[in-house]
C-alpha positions in Angstrom: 0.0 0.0 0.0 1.1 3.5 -0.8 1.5 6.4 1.6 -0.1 9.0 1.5 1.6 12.3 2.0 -0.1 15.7 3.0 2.4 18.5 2.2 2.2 22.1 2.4 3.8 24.6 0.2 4.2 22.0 -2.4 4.1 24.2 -5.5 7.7 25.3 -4.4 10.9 24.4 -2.6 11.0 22.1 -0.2 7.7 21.2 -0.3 8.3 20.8 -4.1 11.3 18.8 -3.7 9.3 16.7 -1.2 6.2 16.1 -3.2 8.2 15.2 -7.0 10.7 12.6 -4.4 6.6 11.2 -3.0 5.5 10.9 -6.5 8.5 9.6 -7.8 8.5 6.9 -5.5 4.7 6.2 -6.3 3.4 7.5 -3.3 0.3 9.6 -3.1 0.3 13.2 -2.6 -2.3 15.8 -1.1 -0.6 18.7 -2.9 -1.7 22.3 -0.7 -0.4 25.5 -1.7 -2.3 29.2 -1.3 -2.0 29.4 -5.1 -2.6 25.6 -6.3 -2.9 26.5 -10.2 1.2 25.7 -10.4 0.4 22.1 -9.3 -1.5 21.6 -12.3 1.4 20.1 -14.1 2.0 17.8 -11.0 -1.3 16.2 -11.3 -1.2 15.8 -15.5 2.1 13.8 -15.3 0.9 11.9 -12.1 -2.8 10.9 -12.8 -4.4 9.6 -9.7 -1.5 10.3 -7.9 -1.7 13.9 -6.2 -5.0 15.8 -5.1 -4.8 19.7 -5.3 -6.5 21.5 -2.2 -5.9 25.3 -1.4 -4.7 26.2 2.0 -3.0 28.9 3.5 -1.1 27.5 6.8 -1.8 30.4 8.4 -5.4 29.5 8.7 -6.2 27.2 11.7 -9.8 26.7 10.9 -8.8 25.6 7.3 -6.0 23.6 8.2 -8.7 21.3 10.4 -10.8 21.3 7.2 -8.3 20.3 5.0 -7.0 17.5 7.3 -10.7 16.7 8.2 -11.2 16.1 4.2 -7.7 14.5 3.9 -9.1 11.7 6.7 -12.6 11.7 4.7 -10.5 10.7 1.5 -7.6 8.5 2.4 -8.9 7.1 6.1 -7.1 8.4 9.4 -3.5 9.0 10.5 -3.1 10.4 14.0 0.2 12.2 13.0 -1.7 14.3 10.0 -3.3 16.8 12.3 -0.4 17.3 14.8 2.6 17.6 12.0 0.0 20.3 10.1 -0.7 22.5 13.4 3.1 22.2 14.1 4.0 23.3 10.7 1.2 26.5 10.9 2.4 27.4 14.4 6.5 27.4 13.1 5.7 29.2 9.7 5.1 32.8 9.7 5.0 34.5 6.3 6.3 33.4 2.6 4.6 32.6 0.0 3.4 29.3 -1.3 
């Protein structure tokens, strides 16, 4: 079975780099970014592979949305909602 991956930011560096080595590995990817029309080309060359969902990290209430619908699409992982609140509460700023 594959993983499933939740990654912020993934139109761009790190979370780029992280979400081509997921996909390249044949893992599944939840692709977020604030402006998701870059991942486009992500989900083309990877069909059924990636789902695109907006989120901006700095939005609590849509951060428990988006993990509440990542849960309601691949089944639960107790680690998804704590890594995503940890990642909102360390980032401040930039721009995916």
């Amino acid at each position: 079975m594959n993983k499933v991956w939740l990654i912020t930011g993934a139109n761009s560096g790190f979370g780029r780099a992280i979400t081509e080595a997921a996909l390249a590995a044949g893992d599944v990817v939840v692709a977020t970014a604030r402006r998701v029309a870059s991942l486009n080309n992500l989900a083309a060359a990877h069909p059924g592979q990636v789902d695109i969902l907006p989120l901006d990290v700095t939005d609590t209430a849509a951060i428990d949305a988006t993990v509440r619908d990542v849960i309601g699409r691949h089944g639960p992982d107790r680690r998804a909602g704590q890594q995503c609140r940890a990642h909102a509460c360390r980032r401040r700023g930039g721009d995916n």
